[in-house]
N, C-alpha and C positions, 0 to 999 in steps of 0.2 A: 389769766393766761398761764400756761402751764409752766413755761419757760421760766417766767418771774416765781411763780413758787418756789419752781424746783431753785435757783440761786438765792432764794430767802431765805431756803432751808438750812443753805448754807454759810450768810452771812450773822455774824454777829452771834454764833451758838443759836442761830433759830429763834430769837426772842420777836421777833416782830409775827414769823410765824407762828408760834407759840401764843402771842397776846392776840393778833385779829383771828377771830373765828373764822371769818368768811375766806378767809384765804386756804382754811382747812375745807370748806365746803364746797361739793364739787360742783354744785348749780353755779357755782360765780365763775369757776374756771372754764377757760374755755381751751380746747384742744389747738395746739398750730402745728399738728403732724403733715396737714394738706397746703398748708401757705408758701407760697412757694415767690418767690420778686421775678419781677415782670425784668425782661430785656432790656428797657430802658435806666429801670434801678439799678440793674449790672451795671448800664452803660455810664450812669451818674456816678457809682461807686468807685469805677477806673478813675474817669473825668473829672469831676467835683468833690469827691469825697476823701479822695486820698491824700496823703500828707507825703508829699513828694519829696520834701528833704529826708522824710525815714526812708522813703522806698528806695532809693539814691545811693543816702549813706548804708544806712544796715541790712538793704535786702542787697545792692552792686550791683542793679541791675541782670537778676538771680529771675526769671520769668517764674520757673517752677515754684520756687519759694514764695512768692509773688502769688501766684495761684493757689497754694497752701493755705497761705493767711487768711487771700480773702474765703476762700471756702469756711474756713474755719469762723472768719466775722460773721461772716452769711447766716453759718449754722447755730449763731451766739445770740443770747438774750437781748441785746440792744440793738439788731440789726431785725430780729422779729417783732419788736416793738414797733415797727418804723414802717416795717413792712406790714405790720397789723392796722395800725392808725392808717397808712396810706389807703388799703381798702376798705375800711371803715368812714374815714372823712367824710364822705356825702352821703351817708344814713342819717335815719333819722335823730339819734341821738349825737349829743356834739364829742369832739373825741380829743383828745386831750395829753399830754405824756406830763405824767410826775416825774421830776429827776434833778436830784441835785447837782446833776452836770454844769459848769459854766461853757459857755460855746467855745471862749478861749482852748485852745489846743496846747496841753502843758502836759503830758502826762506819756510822753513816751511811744501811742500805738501808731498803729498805720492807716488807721480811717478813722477820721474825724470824731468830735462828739455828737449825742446827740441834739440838743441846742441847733448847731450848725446846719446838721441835717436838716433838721426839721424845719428852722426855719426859710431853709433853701426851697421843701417842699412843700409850706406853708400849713404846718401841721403846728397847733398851738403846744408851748410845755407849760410848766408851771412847777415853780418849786412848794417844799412844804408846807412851809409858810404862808405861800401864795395859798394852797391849797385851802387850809382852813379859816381862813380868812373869804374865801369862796362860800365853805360853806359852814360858818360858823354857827350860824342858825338851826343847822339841819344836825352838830356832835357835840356830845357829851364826853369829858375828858374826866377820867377818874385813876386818881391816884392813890394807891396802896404801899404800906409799908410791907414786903417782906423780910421774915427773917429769916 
């Protein structure tokens, strides 16, 4: 997904982008210029997903402010995730979110994590861990000294 490169790119001096190839290769990426959340998602997003003692305290009940942010989530890599997995779910392949997120909500924003999300709309995650333990069968882990 393009969204997660593009903030790979940015995390950690790029080492994770830098080591997986596929994440430089454009066959794996998929574009979400066209993805767009459905009316209900907005409506979940006000409804369920918000963290109402932030909106409360640090927006005042500020609507514009309020609309800022969520635009701003909306337009954000962990909200196109969400919104990606949701029209994906009933394909044929199964779908899944990696994320070291815990569902607990400790971290400051105004809409929830994803964990919470997802499990609200039943979209499975799975940590790293989780992850290679999924498919530990299927990766070769190789480690290098550089100097």
């Amino acid at each position: 997904m393009d969204k997660v490169v593009g903030e790979i790119r940015n995390v950690d001096k790029g080492i994770a982008y830098e080591t997986f190839k596929c994440l430089r290769d454009k066959k794996y990426v998929c574009s979400t210029t066209g993805l767009v959340p459905s009316p209900r998602f907005y409506n979940m997003l006000d409804n369920n997903f918000v963290d109402r003692a932030y909106k409360k305290i640090k927006l005042q009940g500020d609507e514009d402010a309020y609309q800022n942010e969520r635009e701003a989530y909306v337009r954000g890599t962990d909200c196109t995730i969400i919104v990606y997995a949701m029209q994906e779910k009933n394909t044929l392949e199964p779908v899944q979110i990696l994320t070291e997120e815990s569902i607990y909500q400790n971290d400051g924003k105004l809409f929830r994590k994803i964990p919470f999300i997802c499990k609200t709309l039943d979209i499975p995650t799975v940590n790293v861990v989780q992850y290679f333990k999924q498919h530990e069968d299927e990766l070769t882990v190789e480690i290098r000294l550089v100097e």
